[in-house]
N, C-alpha and C positions, 0 to 999 in steps of 0.2 A: 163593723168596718174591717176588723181583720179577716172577715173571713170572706168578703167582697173581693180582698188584695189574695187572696187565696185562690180563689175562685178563677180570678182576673189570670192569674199567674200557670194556675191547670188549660184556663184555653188557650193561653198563648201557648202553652206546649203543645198540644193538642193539633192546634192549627200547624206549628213548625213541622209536627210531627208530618201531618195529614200532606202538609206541602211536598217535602222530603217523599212523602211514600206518592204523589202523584210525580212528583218529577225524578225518580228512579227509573234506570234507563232499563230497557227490554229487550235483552238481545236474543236472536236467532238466527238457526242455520238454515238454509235448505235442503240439506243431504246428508246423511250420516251415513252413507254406505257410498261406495269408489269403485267401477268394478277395473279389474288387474290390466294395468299398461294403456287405461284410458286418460283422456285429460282430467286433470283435477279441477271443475270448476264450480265448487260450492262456492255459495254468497252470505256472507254473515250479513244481518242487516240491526241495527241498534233504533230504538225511537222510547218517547214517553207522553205523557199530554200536549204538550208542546210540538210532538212532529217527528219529523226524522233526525235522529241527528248519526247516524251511520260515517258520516266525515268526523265524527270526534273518536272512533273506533280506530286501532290499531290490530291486526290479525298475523298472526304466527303458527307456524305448524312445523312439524316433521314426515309431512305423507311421504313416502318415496312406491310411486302406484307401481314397480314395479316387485313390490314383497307383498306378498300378504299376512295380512294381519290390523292390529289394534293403534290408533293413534290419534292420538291429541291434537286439539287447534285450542289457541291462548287467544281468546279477546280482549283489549284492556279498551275502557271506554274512560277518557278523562275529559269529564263536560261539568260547568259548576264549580262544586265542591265534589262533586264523587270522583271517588278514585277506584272504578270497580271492577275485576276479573272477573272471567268467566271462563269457562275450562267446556269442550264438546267433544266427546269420542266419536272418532269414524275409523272407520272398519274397512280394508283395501281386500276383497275379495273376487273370487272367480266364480263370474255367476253365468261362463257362457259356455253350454255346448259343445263338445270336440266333434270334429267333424269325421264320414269317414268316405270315401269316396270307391265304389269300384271298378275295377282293370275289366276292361271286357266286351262285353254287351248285357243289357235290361230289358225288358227279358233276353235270355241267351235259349236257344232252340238245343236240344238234342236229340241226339236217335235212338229212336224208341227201343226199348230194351235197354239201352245200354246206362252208365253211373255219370253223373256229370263231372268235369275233372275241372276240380277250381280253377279259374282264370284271374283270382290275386284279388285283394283292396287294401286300399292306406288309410289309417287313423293319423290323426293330428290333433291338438290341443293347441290351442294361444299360451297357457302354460307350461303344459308338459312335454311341449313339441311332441314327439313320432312316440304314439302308441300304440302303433299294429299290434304291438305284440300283447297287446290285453285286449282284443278284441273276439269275444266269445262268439262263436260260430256255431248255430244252430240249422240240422237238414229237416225239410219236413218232404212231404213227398213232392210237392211243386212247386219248395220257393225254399230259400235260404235265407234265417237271421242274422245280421251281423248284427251284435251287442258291443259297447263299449262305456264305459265310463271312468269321467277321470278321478285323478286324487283330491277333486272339492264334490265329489260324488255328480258333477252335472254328467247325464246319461242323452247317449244319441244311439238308434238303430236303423237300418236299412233293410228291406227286403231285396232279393234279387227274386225274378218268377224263373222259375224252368218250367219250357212246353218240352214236351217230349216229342218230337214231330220232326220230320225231315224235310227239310222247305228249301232245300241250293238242290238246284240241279246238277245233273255229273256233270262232266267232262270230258270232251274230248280234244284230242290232239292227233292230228295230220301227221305223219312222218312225212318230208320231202315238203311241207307246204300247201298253201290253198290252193295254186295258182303251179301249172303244171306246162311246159311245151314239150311237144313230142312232135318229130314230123310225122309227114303222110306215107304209110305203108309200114312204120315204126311200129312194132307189138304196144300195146297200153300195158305196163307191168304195175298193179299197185303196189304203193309204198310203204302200205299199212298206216296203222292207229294205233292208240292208245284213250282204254275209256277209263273211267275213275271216278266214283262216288265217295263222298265225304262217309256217308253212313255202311254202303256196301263194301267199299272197297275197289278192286278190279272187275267189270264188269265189260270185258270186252267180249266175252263171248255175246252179250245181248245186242252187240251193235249190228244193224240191220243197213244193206247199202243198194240203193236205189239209182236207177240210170245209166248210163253206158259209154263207152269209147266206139266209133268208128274210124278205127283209124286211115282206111284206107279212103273218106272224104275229110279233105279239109272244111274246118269249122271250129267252133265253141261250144265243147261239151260239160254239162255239170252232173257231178254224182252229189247224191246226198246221203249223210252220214247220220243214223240218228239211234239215240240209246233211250233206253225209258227204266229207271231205278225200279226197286222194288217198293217204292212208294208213292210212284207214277210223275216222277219229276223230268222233264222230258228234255233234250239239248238236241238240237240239228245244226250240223255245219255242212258246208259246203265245199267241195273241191272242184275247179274249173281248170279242165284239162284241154288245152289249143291244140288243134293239130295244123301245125304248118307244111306247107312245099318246104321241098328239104332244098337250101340254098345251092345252086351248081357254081362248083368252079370258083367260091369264096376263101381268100386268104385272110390268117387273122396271125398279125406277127405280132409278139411277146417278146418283153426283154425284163429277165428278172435281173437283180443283185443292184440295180441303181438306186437313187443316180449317181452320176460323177460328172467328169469334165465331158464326154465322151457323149454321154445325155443330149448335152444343150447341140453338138453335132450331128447326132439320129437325130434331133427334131427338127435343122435346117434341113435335112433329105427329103425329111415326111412332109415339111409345107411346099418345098420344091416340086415334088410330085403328087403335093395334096391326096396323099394318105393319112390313115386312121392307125392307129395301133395301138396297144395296150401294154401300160408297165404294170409290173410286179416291183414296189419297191422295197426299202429298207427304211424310209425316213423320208418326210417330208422338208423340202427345200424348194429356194424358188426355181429350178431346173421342174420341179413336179407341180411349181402352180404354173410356167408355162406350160409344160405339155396337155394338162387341164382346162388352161382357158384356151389352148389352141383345138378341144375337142377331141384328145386322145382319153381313152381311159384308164383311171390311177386306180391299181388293185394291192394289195399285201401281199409280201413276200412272209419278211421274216426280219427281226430286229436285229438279232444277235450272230444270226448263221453258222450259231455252233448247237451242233448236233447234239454232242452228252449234257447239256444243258436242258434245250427245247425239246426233246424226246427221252429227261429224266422222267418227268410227270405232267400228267394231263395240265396241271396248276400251272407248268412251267410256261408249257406251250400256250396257254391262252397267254400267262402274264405277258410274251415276247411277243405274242399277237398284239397286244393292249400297247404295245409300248410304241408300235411301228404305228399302229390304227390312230392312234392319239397324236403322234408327230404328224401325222398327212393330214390330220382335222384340224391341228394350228395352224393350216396352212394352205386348205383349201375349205375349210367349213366340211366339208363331206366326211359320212361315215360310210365308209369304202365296204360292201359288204362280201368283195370277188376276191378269191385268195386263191396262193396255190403255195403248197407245203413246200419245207426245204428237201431239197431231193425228189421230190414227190411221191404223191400216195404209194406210187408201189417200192420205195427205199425199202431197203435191207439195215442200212448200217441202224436203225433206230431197234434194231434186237439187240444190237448190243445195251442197250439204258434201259430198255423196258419193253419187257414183252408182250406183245398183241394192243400196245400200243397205237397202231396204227390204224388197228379196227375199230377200236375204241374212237378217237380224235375224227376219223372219218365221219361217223355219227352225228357225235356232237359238235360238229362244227354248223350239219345241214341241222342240228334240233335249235342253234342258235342264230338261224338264221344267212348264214354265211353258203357262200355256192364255191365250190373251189374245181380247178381246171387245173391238169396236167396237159398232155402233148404229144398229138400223134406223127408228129415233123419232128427230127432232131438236128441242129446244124452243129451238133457236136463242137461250139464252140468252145465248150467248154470241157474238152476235151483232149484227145490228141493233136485234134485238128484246127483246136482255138490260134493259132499262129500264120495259121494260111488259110488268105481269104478264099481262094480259089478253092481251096476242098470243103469251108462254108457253104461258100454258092451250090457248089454242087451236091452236097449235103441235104440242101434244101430243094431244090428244083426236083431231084429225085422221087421225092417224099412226097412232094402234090399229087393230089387227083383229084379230079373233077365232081367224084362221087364220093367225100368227104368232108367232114368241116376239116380244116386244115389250119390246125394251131401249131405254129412254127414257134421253137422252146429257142430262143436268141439271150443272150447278155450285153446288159453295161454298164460293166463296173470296168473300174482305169484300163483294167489290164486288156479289153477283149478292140483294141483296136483294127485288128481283123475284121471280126464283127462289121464297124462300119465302113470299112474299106468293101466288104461284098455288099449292100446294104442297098445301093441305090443298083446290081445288077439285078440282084433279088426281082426287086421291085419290078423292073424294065423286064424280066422275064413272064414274071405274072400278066404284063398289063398286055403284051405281046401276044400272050397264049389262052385270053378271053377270060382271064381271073379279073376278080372285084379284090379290095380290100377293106375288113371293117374292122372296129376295135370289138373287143366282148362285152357283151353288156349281158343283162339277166336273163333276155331270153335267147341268148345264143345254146346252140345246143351242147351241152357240156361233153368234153372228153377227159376218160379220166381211166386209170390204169388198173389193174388188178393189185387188191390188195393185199402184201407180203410178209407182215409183219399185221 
């Protein structure tokens, strides 16, 4: 009997026990590694024979994803009678890749013989942010490694290929333009080139030019300009040279230093007698969007009209170009490409700021495009003579001939009220004596003066 009550007494523990150890709770994580400055979303989940019981879980941690290193999550599960913790290391680590990117081109071409001259690349990390500067640069003979690796050892490399081959064509450039007028009986003078290869260098002696100028028939002639490298890469361009009737008996009147008040007054003359003419200004205003939508044309002068300034340095003179060019585009859309210099081409006074100057600036005004016109008319307006219309007039009538373009050098700015006081005999003399009048445009044939400086 006692030992039945003994017996009795083992299974009941037994059983307690066996209950207790089926309904002990199970808990797990799904992740024990974090990688750096991702979301943190591990899931603890708790269950035992009975099911899930992950709602009787309580979960705690210290991650902070953006350190790395070693840390703790606390589960406590209070279901029952258990009161049970549970402790789970996770690990906030950097498991990705720095990247490295290169400046350039992939493959990059070079010319043969010669070294390839690195074109740059940037390393980065999600951790260690900019690691260019541990990025190990290996040459072989047709490609380049970039090596890097950061401080959690994750490693990324690149190739870059070098062809050794020369694959751009040269270059050539036109002096004076594609696009040429000359009249009839005018000599064709070419204006030259400039040839240029990437791998050779200058190679204008190889430029070969085809076709011809007749000038003494009017028509549309084309030269062809063409270079072939020493790796047979080949560039032809084209020059079309016009030969026009040389215009008889055409006036083209000009008035630099506007506008002003004096402006909006030449321009009720010019629609009165429905004439053309052409300014040369300083700044654009609505005096220069009339004269523009009345069909006169707007050219550049000069911004500043001081000399030690605009003929200190080449930089000077475009900046005052830019500044006049820029006001007349607020204020008609157009980029005015007809200019004519302060003083013009053939000035002296610009030896004083800078010498040879002017040779220079004459150049690169036509290598950018710009056509610039001086004046074979002068009405000394602005001159001795600027105060008396009547030695204007005569100034000018003198100066005509039937057997020239006849660009008439006029002002109006405040002062040259002379100016328009001769302005409409002018006119009434020309129209008398079998002249036209027209403004300048691109293919008027440019007059322009020996250059002095």
């Amino acid at each position: 009997m006692k030992y039945k009550k003994i017996i009795t007494i083992i299974l009941l523990v037994l059983i307690n026990l066996l209950i207790c150890f089926l309904l002990l709770p199970k808990v797990k994580i799904d992740k024990t590694i974090i990688n750096y400055n991702s979301s943190i979303t591990y899931k603890v989940k708790a269950s035992n024979i009975l099911g899930d019981i992950t709602r009787y879980i309580k979960v705690s941690d210290n991650i902070n994803n953006k350190v790395l290193g070693n840390y703790q999550v606390e589960v406590k599960v209070r279901y029952l009678f258990y009161r049970y913790n549970k402790y789970f290391d996770i690990k906030v680590v950097d498991d990705t890749k720095p990247s490295i990117s290169l400046v350039g081109n992939n493959p990059t071409y070079v010319c043969p013989g010669k070294e390839y001259k690195e074109e740059g690349f940037i390393a980065s990390d999600d951790y260690d942010g900019d690691i260019t500067d541990k990025v190990n640069v290996i040459k072989n003979n047709n490609s380049i490694i970039y090596k890097v690796e950061d401080s959690s050892s994750n490693k990324e490399e690149i190739i870059r290929n070098i062809i050794f081959e020369d694959k751009e064509a040269p270059i050539i450039t036109l002096n004076g333009g594609n696009y040429i007028v000359i009249y009839k009986n005018d000599k064709y003078v070419e204006k030259g080139y400039i040839a240029s290869d990437k791998c050779d260098g200058d190679i204008i002696s190889k430029v070969e030019i085809t076709g011809n100028v007749d000038s003494s028939k009017v028509g549309e002639y084309s030269l062809e300009y063409k270079v072939i490298d020493n790796s047979g890469n080949e560039t032809t361009v084209k020059r079309i040279v016009v030969v026009k009737e040389r215009p008889k008996g055409v006036i083209y009147l000009t008035f630099d230093d506007g506008p002003s008040y004096l402006t909006n007054k030449i321009l009720d003359i010019l629609d009165e007698e429905k004439v053309k003419a052409t300014f040369f200004v300083i700044k654009g205003d609505n005096y220069v969007k009339r004269a523009y939508d009345s069909g006169h044309t707007i050219a550049l002068h000069t911004s500043s009209h001081n000399y030690s300034y605009v003929y200190a340095s080449e930089t000077n003179y475009f900046k005052d170009l830019t500044k006049v060019s820029d006001s007349v585009y607020n204020t008609i859309s157009v980029r005015c490409k007809i200019i004519r210099f302060p003083g013009g081409s053939s000035n002296t006074i610009s030896r004083r700021y800078n010498k040879g100057i002017m040779s220079r600036l004459t150049k690169e005004v036509s290598n950018q495009g710009y056509i610039y016109f001086d004046w074979n008319v002068d009405s000394n307006d602005a001159g001795g003579d600027g105060g008396n219309s009547s030695k204007i007039y005569n100034n000018v009538i003198k100066g005509l001939s039937y057997n020239k373009t006849n660009i008439v050098l006029m002002h109006d700015s405040a002062s040259h009220v002379a100016t328009v006081n001769a302005l409409k005999s002018i006119i009434k003399y020309g129209k008398n004596n079998g002249y036209t009048f027209k403004a300048i445009t691109s293919d008027t044939q440019v007059v322009r003066h020996k250059v002095n400086n």
